[in-house]
KOLDO-180043 format. One record per residue (C-alpha): residue number from 1; residue in three letters; x, y, z. Coordinates in nm, 4 decimals. Layout:
BEGIN
<r gumi="NUM" lumza="ALA" u="X" v="Y" w="Z"/>
...
//
This chain:
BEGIN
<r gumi="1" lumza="UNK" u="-1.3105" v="2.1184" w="-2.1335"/>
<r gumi="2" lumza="UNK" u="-1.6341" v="2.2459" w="-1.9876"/>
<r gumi="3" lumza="UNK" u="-1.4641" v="2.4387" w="-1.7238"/>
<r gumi="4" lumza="UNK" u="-1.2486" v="2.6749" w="-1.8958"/>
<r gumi="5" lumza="UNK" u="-1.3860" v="2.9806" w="-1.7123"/>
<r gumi="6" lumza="UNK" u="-1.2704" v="2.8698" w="-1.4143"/>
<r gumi="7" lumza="UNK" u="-0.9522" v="2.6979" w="-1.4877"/>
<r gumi="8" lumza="UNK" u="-0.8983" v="3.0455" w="-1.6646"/>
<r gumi="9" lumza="UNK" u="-1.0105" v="3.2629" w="-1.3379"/>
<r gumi="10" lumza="UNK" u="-0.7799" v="3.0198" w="-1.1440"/>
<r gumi="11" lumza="UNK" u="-0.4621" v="3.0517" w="-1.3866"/>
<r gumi="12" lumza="UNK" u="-0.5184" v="3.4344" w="-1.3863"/>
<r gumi="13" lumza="UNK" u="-0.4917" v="3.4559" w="-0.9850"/>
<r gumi="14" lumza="UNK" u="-0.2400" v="3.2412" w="-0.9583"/>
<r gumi="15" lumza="UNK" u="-0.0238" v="3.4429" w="-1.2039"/>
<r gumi="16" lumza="UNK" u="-0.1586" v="3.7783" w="-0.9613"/>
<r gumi="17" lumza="UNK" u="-0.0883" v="3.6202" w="-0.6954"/>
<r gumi="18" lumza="UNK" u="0.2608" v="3.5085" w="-0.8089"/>
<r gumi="19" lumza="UNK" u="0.3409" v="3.8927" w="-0.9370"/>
<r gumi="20" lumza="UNK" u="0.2303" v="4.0012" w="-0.6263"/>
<r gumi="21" lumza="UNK" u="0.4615" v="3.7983" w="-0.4214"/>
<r gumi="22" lumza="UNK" u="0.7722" v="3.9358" w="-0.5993"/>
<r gumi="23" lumza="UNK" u="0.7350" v="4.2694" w="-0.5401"/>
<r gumi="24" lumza="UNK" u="1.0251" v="4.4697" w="-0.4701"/>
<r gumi="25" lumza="UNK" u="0.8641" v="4.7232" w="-0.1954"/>
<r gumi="26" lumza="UNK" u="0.5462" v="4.8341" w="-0.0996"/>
<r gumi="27" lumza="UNK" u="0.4313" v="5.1653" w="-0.2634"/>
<r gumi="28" lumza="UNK" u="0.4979" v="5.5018" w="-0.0706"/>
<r gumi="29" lumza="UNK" u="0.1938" v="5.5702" w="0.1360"/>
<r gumi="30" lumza="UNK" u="0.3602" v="5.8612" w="0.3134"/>
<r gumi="31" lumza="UNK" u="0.2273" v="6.1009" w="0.0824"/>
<r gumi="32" lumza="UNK" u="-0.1395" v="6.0056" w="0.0373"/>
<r gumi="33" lumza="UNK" u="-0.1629" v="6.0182" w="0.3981"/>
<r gumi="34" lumza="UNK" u="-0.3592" v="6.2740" w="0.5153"/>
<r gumi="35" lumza="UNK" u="-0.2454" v="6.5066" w="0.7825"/>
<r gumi="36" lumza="UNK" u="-0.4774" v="6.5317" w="1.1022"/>
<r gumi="37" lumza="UNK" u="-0.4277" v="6.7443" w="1.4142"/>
<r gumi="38" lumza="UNK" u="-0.6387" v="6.4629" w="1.6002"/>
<r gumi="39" lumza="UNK" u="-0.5196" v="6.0745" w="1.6837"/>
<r gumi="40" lumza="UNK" u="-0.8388" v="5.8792" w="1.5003"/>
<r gumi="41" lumza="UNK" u="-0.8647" v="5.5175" w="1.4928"/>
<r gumi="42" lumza="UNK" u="-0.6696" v="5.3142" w="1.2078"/>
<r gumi="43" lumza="UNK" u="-0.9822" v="5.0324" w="1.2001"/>
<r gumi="44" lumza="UNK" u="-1.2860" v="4.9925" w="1.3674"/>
<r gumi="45" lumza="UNK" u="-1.2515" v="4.6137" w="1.4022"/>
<r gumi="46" lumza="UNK" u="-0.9078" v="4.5348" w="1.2666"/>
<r gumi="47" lumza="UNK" u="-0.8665" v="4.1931" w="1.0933"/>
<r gumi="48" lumza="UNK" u="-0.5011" v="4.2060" w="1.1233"/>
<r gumi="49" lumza="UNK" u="-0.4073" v="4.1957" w="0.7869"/>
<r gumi="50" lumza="UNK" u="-0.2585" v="4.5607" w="0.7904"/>
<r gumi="51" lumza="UNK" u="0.0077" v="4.4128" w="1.0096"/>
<r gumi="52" lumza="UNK" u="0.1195" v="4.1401" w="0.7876"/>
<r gumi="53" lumza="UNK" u="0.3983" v="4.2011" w="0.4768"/>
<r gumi="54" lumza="UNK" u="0.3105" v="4.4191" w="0.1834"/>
<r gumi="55" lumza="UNK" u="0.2486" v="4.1168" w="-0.0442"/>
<r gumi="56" lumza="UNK" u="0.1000" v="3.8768" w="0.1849"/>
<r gumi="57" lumza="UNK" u="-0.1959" v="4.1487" w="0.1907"/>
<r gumi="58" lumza="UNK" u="-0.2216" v="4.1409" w="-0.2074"/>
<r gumi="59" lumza="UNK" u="-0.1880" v="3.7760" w="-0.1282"/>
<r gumi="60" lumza="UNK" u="-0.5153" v="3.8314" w="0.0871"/>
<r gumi="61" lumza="UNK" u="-0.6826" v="4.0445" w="-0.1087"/>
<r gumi="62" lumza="UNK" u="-0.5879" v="3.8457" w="-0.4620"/>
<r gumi="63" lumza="UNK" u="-0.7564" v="3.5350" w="-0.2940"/>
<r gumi="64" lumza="UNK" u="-1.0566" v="3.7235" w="-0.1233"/>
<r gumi="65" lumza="UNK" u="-1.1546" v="3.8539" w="-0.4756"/>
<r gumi="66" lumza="UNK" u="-1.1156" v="3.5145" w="-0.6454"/>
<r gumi="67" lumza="UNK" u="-1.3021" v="3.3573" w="-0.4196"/>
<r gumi="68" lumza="UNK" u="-1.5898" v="3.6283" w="-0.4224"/>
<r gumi="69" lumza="UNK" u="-1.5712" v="3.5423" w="-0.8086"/>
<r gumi="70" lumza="UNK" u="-1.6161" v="3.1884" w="-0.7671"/>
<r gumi="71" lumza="UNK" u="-1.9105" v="3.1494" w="-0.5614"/>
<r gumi="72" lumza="UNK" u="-2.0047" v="3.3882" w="-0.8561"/>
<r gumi="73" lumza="UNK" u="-1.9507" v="3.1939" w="-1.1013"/>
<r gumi="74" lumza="UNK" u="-2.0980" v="2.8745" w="-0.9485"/>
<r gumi="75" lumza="UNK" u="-2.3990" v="3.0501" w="-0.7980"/>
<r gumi="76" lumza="UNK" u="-2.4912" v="3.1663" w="-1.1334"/>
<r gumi="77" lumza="UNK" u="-2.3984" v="2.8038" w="-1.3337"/>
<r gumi="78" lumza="UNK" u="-2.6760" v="2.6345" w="-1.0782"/>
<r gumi="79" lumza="UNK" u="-2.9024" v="2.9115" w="-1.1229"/>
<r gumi="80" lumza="UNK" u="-2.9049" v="2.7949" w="-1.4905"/>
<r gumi="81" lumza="UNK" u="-2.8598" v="2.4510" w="-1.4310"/>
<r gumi="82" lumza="UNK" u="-3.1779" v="2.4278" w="-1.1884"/>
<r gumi="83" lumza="UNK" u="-3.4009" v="2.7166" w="-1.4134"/>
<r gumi="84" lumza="UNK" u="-3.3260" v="2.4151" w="-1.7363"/>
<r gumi="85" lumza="UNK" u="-3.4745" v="2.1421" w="-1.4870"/>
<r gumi="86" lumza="UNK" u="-3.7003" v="2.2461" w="-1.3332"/>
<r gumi="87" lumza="UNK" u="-4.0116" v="2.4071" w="-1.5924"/>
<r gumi="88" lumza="UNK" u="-4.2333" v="2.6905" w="-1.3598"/>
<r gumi="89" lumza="UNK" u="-4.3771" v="3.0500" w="-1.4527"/>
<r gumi="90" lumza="UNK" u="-4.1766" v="3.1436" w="-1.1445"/>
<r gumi="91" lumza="UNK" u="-3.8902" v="3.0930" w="-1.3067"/>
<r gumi="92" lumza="UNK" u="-3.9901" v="3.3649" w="-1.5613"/>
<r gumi="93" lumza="UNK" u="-4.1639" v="3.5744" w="-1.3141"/>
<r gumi="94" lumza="UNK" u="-3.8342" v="3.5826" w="-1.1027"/>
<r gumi="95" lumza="UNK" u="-3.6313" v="3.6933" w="-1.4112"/>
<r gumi="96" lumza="UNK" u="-3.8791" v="3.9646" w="-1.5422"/>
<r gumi="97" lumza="UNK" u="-3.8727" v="4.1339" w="-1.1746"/>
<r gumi="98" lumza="UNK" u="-3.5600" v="4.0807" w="-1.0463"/>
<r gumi="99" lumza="UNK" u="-3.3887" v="4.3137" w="-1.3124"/>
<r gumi="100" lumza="UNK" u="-3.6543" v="4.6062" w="-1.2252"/>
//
C-alpha cells in the first residue's frame, strides 16, 4: 500500500508500547542518583508524569516520540507533495539555502 512507512512506524510503537507495559519493575534509580547536601527542586514545571506507574511513563514517552515522528513524516510527504505542484524558483532557492 502507499502507506507502509507509517503503518510500519505505527506497528513498531505499538509493539514498544506493548513491551513496555509488561515490564516486571522499574529499573533501580537509587544508584544513579546523585547525592546533594542541598534540597533542589525535582521539576521546574512538573507535568505530572513522574508520579504516574513506571510503564505508563514509557507509555507517555513511547507515544510522545511517535507522534513527534508523525507530524514528521507528514510534514515532509506535503512538503513534496506541494514542491511537485506547484513549479517556482523558490522552491529551489528554499532547498539550496535551507541546508547552509
Amino acid at each position: 500500500s502507499r502507506w507502509w512507512m507509517l503503518e510500519a512506524m505505527i506497528a513498531f510503537t505499538t509493539t514498544v508500547a506493548a513491551a513496555a507495559f509488561t515490564a516486571s519493575k522499574p529499573p533501580s534509580v537509587a544508584l544513579a542518583r546523585p547525592h546533594h547536601r542541598c534540597v533542589r527542586p525535582t521539576a521546574i514545571a512538573p507535568s505530572g508524569v513522574d508520579g504516574l506507574p513506571y510503564a505508563l511513563q514509557q507509555g507517555v514517552v513511547v507515544t510522545a516520540f511517535a507522534g513527534l515522528g508523525t507530524a514528521a513524516f507528514l510534514s515532509a510527504a506535503t512538503y513534496e507533495n506541494v514542491r511537485r505542484a506547484v513549479d517556482s524558483v523558490w522552491w529551489d532557492w528554499w532547498e539550496t539555502w535551507s541546508a547552509a
